[in-house]
Z-matrix of the N, CA and C atoms (Angstrom, degrees):
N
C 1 1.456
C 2 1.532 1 111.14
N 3 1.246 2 97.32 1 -52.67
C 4 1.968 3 106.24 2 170.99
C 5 1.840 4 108.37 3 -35.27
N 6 1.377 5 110.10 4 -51.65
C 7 1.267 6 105.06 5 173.17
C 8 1.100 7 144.15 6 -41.28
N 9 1.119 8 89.75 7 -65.73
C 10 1.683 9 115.48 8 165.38
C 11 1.945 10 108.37 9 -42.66
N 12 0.649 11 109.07 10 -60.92
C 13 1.899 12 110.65 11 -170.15
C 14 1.810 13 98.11 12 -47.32
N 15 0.767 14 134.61 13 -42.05
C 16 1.629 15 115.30 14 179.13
C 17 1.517 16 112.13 15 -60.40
N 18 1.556 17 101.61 16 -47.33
C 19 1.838 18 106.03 17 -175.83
C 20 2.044 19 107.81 18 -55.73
N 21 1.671 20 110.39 19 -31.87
C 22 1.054 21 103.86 20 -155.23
C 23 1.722 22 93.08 21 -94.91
N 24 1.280 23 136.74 22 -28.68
C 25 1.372 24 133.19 23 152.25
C 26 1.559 25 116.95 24 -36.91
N 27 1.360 26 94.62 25 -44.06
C 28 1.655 27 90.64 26 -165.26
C 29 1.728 28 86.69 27 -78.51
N 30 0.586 29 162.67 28 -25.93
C 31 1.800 30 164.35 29 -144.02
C 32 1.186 31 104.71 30 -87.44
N 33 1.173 32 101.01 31 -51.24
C 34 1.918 33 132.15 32 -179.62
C 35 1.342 34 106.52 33 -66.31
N 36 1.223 35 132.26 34 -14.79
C 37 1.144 36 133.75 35 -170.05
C 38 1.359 37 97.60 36 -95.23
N 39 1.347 38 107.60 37 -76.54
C 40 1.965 39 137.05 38 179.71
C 41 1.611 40 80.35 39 -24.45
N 42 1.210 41 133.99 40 -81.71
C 43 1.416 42 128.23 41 -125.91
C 44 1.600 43 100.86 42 -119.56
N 45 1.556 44 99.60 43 50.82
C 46 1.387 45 124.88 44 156.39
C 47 1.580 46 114.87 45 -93.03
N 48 1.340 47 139.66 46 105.94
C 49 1.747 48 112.70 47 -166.98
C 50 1.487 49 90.52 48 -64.04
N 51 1.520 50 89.11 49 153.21
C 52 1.430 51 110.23 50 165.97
C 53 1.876 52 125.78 51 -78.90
N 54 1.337 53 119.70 52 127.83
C 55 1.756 54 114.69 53 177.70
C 56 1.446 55 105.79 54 -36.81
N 57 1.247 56 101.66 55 111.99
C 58 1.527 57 108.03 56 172.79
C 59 1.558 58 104.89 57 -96.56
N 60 1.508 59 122.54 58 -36.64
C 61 1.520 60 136.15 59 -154.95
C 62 1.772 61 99.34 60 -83.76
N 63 1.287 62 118.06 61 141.27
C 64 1.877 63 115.00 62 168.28
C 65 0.822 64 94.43 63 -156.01
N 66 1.439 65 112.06 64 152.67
C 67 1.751 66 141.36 65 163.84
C 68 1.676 67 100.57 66 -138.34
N 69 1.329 68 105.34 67 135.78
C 70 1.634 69 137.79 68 161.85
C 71 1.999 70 123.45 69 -98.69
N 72 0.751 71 81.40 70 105.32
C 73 1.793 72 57.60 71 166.73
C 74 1.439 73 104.75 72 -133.63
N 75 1.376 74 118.36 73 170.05
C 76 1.490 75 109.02 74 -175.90
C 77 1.982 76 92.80 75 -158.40
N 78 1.454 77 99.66 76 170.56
C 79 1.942 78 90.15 77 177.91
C 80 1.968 79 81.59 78 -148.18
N 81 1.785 80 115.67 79 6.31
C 82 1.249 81 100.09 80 175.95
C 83 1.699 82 120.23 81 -111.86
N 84 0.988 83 127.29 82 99.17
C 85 1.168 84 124.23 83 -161.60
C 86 1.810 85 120.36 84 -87.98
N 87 1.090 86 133.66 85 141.69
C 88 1.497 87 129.48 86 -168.83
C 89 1.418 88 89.80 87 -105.62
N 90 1.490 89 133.12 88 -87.67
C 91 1.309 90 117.04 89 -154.54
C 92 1.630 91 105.33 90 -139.68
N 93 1.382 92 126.05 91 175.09
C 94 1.149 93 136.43 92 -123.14
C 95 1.713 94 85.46 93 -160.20
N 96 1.035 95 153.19 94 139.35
C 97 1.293 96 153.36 95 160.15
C 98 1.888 97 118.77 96 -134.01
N 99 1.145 98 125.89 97 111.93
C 100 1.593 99 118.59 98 -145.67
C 101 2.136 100 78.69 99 -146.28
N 102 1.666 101 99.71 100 107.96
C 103 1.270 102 103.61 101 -176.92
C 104 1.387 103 121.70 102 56.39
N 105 1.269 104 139.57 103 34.96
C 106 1.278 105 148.86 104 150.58
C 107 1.194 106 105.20 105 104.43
N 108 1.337 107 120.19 106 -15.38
C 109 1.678 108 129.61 107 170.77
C 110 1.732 109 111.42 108 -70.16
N 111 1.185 110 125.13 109 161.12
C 112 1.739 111 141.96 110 -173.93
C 113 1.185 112 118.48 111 -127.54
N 114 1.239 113 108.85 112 106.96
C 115 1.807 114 111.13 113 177.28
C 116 1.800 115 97.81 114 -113.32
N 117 1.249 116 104.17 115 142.35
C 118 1.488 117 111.36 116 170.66
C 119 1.769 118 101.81 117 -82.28
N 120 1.605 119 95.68 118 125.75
C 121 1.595 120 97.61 119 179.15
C 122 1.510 121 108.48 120 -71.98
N 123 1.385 122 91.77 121 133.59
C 124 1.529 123 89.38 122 163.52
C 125 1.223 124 138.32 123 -89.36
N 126 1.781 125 110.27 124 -19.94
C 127 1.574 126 125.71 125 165.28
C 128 1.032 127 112.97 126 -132.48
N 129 1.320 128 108.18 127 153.21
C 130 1.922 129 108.36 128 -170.16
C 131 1.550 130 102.12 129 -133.69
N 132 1.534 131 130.15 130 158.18
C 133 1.243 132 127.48 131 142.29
C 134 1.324 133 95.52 132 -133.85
N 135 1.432 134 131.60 133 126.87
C 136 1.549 135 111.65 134 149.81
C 137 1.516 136 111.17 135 -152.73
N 138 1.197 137 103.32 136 152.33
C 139 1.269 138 132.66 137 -172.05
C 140 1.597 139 131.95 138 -114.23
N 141 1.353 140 100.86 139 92.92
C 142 2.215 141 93.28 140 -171.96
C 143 1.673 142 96.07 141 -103.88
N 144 1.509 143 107.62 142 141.50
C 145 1.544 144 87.75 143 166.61
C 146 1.822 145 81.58 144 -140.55
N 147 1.300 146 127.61 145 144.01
C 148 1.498 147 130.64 146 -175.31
C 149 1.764 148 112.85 147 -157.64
N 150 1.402 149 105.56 148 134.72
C 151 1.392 150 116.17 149 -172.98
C 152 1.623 151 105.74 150 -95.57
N 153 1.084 152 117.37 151 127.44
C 154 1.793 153 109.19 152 171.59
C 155 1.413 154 106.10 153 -84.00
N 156 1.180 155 97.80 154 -37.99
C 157 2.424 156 87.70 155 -176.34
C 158 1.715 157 108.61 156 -75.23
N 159 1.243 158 133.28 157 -12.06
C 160 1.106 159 140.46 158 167.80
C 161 1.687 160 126.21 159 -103.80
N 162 1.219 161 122.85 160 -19.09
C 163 1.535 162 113.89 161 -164.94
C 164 0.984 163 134.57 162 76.57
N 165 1.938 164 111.15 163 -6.49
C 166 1.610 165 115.80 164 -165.09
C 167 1.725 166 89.67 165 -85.31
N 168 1.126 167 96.08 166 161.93
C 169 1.606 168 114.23 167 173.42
C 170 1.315 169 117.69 168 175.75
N 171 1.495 170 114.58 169 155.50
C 172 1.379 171 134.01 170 -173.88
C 173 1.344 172 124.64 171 -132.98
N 174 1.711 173 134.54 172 112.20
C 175 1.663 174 111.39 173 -177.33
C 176 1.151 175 84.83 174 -140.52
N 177 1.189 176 117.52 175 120.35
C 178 1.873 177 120.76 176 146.46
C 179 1.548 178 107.27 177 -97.83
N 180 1.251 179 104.63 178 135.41
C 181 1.651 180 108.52 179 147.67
C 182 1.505 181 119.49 180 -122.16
N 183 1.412 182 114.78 181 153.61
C 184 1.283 183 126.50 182 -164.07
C 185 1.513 184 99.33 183 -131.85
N 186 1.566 185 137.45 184 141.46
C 187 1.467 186 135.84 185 -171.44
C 188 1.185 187 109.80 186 -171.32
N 189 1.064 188 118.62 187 149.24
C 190 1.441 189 118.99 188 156.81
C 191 1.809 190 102.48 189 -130.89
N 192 1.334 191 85.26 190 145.27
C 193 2.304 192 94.15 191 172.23
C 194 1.861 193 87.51 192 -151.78
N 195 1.416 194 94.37 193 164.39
C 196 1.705 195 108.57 194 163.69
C 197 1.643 196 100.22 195 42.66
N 198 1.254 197 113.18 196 35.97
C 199 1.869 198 101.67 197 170.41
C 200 1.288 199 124.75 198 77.73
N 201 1.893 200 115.58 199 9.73
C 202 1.341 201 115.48 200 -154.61
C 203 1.720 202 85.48 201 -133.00
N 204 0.977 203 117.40 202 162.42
C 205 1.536 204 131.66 203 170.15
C 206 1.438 205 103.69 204 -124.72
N 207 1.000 206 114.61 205 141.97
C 208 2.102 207 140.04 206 -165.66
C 209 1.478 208 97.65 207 -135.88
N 210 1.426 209 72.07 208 129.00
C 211 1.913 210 98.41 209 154.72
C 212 1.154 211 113.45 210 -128.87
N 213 1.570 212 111.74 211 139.07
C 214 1.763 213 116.51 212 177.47
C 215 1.739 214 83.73 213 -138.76
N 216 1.612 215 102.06 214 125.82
C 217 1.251 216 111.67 215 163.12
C 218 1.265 217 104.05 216 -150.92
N 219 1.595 218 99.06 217 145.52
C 220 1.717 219 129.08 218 -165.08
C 221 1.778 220 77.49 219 -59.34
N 222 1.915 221 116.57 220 161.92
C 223 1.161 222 126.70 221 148.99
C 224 1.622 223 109.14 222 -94.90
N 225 1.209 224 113.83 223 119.97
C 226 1.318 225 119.13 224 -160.23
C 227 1.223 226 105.46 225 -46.30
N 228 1.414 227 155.71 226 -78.92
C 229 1.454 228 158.19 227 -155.60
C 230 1.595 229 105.51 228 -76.00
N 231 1.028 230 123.71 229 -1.13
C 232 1.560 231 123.24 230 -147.80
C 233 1.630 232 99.13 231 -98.61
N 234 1.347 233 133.12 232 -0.69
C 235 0.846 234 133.63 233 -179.58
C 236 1.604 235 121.54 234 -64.50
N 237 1.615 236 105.39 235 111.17
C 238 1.627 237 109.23 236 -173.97
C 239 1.739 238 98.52 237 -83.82
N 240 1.154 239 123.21 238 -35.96
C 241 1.763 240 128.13 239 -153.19
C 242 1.509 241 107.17 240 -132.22
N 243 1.294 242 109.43 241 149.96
C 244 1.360 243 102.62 242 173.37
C 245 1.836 244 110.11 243 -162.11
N 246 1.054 245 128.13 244 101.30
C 247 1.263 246 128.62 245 -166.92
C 248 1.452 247 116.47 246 -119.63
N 249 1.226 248 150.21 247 168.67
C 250 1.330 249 141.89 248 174.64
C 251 1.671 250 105.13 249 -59.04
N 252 1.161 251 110.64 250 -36.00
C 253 1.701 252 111.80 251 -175.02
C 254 1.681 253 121.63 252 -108.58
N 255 1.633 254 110.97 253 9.72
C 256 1.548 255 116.04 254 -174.83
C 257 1.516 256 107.44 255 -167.59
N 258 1.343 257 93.55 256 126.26
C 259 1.617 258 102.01 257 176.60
C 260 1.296 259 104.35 258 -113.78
N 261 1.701 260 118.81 259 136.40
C 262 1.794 261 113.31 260 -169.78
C 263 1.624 262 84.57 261 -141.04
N 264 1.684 263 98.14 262 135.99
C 265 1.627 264 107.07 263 173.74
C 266 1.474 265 93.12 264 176.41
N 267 1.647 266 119.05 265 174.89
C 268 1.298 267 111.06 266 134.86
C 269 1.223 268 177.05 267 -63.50
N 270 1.534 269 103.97 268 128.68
C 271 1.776 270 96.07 269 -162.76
C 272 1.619 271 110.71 270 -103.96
N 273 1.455 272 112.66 271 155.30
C 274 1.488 273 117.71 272 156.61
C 275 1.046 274 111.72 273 -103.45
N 276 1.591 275 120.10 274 155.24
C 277 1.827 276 122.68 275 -164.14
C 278 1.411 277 94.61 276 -161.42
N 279 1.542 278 102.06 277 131.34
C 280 1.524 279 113.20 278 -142.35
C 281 2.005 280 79.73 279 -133.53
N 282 1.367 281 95.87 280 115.58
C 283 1.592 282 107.58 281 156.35
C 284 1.668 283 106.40 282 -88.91
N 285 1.450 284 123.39 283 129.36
C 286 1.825 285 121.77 284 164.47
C 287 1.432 286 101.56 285 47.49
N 288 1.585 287 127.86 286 23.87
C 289 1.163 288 111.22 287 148.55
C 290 1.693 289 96.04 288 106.79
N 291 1.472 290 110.99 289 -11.31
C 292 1.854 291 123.35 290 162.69
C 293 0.925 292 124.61 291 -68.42
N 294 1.032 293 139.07 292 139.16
C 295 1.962 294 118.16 293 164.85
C 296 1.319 295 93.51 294 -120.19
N 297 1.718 296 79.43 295 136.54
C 298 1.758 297 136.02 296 -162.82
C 299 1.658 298 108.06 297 -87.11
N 300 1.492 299 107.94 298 -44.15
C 301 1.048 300 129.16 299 -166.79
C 302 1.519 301 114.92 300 -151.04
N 303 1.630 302 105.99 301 107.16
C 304 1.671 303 105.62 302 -178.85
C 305 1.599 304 112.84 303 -110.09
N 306 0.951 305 122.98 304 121.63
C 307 1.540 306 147.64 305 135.72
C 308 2.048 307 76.05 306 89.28
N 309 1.690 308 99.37 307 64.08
C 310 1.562 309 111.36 308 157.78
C 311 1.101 310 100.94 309 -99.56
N 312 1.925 311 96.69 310 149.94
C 313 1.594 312 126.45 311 -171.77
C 314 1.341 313 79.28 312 -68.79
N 315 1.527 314 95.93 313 156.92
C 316 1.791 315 110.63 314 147.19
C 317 1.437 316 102.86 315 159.48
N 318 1.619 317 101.26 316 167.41
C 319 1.545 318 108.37 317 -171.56
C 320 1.579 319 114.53 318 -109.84
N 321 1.019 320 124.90 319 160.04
C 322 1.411 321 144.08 320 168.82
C 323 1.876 322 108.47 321 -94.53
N 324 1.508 323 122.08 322 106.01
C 325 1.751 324 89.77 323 -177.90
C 326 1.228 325 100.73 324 -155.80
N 327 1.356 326 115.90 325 171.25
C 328 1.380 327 117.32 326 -151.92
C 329 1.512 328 127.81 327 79.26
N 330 1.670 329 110.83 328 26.87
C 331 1.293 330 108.54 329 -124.58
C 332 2.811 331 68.80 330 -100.02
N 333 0.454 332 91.54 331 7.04
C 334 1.451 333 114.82 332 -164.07
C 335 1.796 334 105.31 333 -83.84
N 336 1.177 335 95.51 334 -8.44
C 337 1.761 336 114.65 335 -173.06
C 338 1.020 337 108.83 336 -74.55
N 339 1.672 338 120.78 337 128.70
C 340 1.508 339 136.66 338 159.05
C 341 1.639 340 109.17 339 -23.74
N 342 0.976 341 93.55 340 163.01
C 343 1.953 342 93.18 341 155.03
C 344 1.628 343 112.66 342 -89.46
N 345 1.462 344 111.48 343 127.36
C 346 1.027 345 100.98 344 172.73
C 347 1.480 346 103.47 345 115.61
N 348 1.673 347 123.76 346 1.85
C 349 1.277 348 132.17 347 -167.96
C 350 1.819 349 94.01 348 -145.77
N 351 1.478 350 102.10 349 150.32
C 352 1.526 351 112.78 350 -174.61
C 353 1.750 352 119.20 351 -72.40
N 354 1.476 353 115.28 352 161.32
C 355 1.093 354 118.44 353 166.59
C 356 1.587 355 99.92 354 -126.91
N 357 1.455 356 104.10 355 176.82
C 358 0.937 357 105.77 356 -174.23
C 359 1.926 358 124.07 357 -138.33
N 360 1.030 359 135.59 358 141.95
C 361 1.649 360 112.33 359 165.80
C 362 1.773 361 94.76 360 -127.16
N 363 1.790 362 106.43 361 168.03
C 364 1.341 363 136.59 362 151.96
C 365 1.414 364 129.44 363 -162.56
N 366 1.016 365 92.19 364 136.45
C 367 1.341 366 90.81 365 -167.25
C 368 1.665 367 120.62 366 -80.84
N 369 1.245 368 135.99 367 163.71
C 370 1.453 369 120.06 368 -169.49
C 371 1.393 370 126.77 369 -25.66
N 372 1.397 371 99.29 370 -49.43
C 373 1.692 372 109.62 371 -166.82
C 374 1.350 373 105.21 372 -91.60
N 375 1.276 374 145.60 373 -16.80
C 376 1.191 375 164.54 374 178.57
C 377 1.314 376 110.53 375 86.06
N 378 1.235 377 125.02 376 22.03
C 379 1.261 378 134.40 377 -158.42
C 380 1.832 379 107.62 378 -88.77
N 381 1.266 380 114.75 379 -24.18
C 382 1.665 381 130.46 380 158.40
C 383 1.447 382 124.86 381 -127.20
N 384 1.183 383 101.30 382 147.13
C 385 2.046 384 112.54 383 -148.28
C 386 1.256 385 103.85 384 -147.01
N 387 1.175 386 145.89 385 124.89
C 388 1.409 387 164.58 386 -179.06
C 389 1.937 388 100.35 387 -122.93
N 390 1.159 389 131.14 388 128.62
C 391 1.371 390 119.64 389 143.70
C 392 1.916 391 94.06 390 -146.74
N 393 1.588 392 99.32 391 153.13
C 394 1.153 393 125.84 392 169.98
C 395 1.580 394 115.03 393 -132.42
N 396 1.645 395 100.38 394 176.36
C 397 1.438 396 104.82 395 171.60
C 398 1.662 397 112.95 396 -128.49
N 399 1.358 398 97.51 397 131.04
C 400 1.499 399 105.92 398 -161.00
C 401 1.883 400 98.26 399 -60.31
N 402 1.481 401 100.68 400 138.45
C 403 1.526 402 130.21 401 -175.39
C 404 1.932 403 97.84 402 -87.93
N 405 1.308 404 98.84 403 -52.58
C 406 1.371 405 113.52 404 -162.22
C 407 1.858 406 109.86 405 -165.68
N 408 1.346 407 82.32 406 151.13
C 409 1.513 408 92.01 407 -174.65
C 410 1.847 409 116.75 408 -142.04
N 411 1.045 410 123.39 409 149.56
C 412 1.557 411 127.30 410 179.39
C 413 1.393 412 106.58 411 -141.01
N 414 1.620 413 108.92 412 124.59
C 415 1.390 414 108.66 413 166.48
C 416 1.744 415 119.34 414 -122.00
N 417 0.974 416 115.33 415 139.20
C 418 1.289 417 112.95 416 -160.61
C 419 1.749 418 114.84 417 -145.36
């Protein structure tokens, strides 16, 4: 009988589903990247929330660095990738409320981070850059 109890723990484990569901949010932002240049953000709001067994997902970011306010938001359906630690699809990225960049590739990653540790985005060309540090996190 003794035997048996490791095989049936480990069993118990295996055929636990795994957290597919996450949300990030953060209000502290590190840096801001606008044409290959780096401004330290000075205000942040952002919000990722992304399903791996479905594809659905959501990330806005909100910032300001260098006098400018940024928007990076996921294009809702546009999602090519979706992993516990990287979301890849299209984004729009809004200088003063313009957009800079419409329905650009790019990833969300690192998205797998403690609270209290950075995330990161870029977009294909690396030419726009968002990173924060996770505030809080929920996995579900």
């Amino acid at each position: 009988m003794n035997a048996i109890r490791p095989f049936a723990a480990a069993a118990l484990l295996l055929s636990a589903p795994a957290l597919a569901g996450h949300s990030i949010w953060s209000t502290h932002g590190l840096y801001i990247g606008d044409n290959g240049a780096t401004y330290p953000a000075t205000s942040t709001n952002l919000t990722i929330s992304w399903n791996e067994s479905t594809f659905a997902a959501y990330a806005s970011f909100h910032g300001t660095a260098n006098g400018n306010t940024y928007d990076f938001d996921l294009v809702g359906s546009s999602v090519t990738s979706v992993t516990a630690s990287n979301i890849t699809g299209l984004w729009n990225i809004q200088r003063n409320g313009v957009l800079i960049c419409t329905g650009c590739t790019g990833s969300a990653y690192g998205l797998n981070a403690a609270v209290g540790t950075g995330i990161k985005f870029y977009d294909s060309t690396y030419r726009y850059h968002f990173s924060a540090t996770v505030d809080a996190r929920q996995d579900y």
